[in-house]
C-alpha positions in Angstrom: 0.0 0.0 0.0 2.9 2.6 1.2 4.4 2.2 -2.7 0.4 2.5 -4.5 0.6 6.1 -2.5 3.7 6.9 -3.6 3.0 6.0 -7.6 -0.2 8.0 -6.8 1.4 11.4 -6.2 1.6 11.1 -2.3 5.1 11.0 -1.4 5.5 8.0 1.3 8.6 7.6 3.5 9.1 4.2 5.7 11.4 6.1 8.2 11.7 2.8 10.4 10.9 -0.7 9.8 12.3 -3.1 12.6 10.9 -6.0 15.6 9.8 -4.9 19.0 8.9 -6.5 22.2 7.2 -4.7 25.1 5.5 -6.6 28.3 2.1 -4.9 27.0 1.7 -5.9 23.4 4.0 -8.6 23.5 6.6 -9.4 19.9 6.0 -8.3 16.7 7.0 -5.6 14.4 6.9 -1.6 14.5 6.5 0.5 11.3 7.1 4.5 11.2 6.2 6.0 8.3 5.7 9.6 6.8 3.1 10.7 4.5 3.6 13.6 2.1 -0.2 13.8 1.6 0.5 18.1 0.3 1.8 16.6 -2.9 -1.0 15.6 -4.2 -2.8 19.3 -4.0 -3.0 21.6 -6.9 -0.3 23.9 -8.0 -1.8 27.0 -7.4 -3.0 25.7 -3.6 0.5 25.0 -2.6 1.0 28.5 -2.9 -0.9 28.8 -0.3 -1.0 25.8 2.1 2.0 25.1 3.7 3.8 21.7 2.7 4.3 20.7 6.3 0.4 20.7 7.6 -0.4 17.7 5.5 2.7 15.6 6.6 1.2 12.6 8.8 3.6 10.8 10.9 2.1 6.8 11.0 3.4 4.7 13.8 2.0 1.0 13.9 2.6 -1.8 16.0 1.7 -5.1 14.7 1.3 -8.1 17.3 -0.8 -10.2 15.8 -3.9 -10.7 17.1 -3.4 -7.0 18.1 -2.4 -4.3 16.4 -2.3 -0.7 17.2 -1.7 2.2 14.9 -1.5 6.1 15.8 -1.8 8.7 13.3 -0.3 12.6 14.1 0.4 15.5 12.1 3.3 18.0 13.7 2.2 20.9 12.3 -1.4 20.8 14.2 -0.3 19.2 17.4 -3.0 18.3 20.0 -5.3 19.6 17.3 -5.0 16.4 15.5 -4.7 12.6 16.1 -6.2 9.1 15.3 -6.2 6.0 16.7 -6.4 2.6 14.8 -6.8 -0.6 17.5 -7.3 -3.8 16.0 -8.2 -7.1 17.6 -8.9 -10.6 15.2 -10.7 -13.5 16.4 -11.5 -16.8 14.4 -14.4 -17.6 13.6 -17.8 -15.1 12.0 -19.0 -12.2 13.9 -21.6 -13.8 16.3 -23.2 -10.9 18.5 -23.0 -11.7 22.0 -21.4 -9.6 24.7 -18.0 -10.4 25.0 -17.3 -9.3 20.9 -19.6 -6.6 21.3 -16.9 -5.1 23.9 -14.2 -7.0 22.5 -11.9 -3.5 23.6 -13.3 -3.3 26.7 -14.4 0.2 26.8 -16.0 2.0 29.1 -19.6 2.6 29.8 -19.8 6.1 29.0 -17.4 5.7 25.8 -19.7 2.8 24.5 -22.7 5.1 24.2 -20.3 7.6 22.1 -19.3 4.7 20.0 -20.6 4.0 16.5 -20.8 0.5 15.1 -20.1 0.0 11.4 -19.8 -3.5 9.7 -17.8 -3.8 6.3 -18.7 -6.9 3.9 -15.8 -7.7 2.1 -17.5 -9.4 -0.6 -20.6 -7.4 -0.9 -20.1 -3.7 0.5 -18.9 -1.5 -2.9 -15.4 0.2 -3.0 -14.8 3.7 -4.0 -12.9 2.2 -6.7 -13.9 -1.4 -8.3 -11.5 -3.8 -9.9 -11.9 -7.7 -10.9 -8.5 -7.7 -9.1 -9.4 -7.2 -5.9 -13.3 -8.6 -6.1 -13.9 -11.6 -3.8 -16.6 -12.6 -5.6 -14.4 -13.5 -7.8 -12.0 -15.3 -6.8 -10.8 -18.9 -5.2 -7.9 -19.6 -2.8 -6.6 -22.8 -3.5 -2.7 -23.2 -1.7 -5.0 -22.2 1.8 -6.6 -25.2 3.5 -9.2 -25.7 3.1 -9.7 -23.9 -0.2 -11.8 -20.3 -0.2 -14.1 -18.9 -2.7 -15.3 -17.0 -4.2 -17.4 -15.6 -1.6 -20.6 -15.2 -3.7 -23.4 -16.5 -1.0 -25.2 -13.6 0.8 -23.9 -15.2 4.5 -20.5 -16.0 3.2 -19.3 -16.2 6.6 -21.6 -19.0 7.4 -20.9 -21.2 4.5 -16.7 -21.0 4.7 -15.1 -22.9 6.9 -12.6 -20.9 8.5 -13.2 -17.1 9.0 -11.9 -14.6 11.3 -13.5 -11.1 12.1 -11.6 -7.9 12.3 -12.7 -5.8 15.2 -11.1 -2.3 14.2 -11.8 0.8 17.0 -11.1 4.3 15.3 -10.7 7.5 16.9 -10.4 11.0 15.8 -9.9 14.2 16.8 -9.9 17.0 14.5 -10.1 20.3 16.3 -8.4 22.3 13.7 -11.6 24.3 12.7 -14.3 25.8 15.2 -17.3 24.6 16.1 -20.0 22.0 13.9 -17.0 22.1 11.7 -14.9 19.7 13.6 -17.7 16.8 13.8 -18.2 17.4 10.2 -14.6 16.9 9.3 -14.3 14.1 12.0 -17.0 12.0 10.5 -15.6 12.4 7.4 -12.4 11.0 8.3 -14.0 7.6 9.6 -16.1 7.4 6.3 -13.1 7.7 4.6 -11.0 5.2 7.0 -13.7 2.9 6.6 -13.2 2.9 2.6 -9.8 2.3 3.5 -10.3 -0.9 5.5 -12.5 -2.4 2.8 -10.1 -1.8 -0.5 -7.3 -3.1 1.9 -9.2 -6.4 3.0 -10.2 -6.9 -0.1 -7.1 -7.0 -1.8 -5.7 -9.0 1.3 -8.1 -12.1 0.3 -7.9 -11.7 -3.6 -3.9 -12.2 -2.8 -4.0 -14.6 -0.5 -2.7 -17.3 -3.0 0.5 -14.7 -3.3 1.3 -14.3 0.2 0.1 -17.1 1.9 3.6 -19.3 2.4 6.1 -17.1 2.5 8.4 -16.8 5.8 8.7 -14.1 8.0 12.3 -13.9 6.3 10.6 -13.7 3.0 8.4 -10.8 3.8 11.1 -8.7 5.4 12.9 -8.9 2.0 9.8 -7.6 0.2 9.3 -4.9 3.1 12.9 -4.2 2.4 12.3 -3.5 -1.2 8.8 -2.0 -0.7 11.2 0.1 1.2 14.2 1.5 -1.3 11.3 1.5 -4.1 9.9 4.3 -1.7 12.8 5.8 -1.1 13.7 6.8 -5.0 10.3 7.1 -5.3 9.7 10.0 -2.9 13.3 11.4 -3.7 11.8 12.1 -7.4 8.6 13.4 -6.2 10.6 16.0 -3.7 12.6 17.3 -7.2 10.2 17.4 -9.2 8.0 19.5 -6.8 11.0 21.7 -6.4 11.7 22.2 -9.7 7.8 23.2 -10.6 8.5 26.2 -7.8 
């Protein structure tokens, strides 16, 4: 995903890339990344906007089954920051209390909260490609064999299945008022677009990804990484030489 940003006009650096251990989440691997989201704004806007207030500073912590991501951008400060915790569990979503609460929040933050449920094989992306469609595709190295995920209760007729349970906060307070809810809701409409193209494309690959090593995977990383790199280098001249 980091590179499809970068090809895209937004200017992606993978500033660290490397294992972690802590006593609270455990191993597993810690990303922190920078995205140059100003590139992609119109020439005559840059005149105006600084380059700086739409650099986001991504740090993620993956532990699988728990992964925590925090999103800030320097030039707003307190003003601005998301939250991305993520907890998977086998099996379909089944409503009782325990995966209702599967964060364990608090009364009064529960009545705050907003539940949204994402199909992968039925909700619509922004953008729709055969590619990344699980309607229609099969996954034949996993076992048992997936797919296509055509039936209305998918979930119910494949035989392994986990759920994602993704809790998203935002705060926005860059602009007064009815404004920041505004702007805050449309951040977690556009996050949840974000989860769907990405889980999408995550089972349409699944034949692609689904032996390699940890080894192997780092080495992609790794390259993911230097592709970046030149990439964003490029981007960064070319902006400068358009001044």
């Amino acid at each position: 995903m980091s590179q499809e940003e970068s090809n895209a006009g937004e200017g992606v650096e993978i500033k660290v890339n490397e294992p972690f251990e802590n006593k609270e989440l455990g191993n597993g691997q810690y990303t922190k990344k920078i995205y140059h989201a100003g590139q992609r704004l119109p020439a005559f806007l840059k005149k105006f906007v600084p380059s700086k207030m739409l650099d986001f500073h991504e740090e993620a912590w993956n532990a699988y089954p728990y992964c925590k991501t925090i999103i800030t951008c320097p030039y707003f400060g307190e003003k601005f920051g998301m939250s991305i915790i993520s907890q998977h569990k086998a099996g379909a979503f089944s409503p009782n209390e325990d995966e209702q609460n599967i964060h364990k929040l608090s009364e009064k933050v529960l009545k705050k909260r907003t539940v949204k449920y994402i199909d992968i094989a039925a909700d619509k992306p922004e953008k729709y490609t055969k590619e990344t469609d699980p309607k229609l595709h099969k996954l034949d190295k996993v076992q048992p064999p997936r797919g296509p995920l055509t039936a209305d209760d998918w979930w119910n007729k494949e035989q392994t299945t986990m759920t994602c349970y993704k809790l998203v906060t935002v705060k926005c307070a860059i602009l007064p008022g009815i404004l920041t809810k505004q702007i805050e809701k449309k951040i977690l409409d556009l996050q949840r677009l974000i989860f769907l193209q990405v889980h999408r494309k995550l089972y349409c690959t699944g034949d692609e990804w689904i032996d390699l090593t940890a080894a192997q995977i780092k080495e992609l990383e790794d390259e993911v990484q230097r592709k970046n790199d030149e990439l964003y280098k490029n981007l960064a001249a070319e902006q400068k030489e358009s001044k």
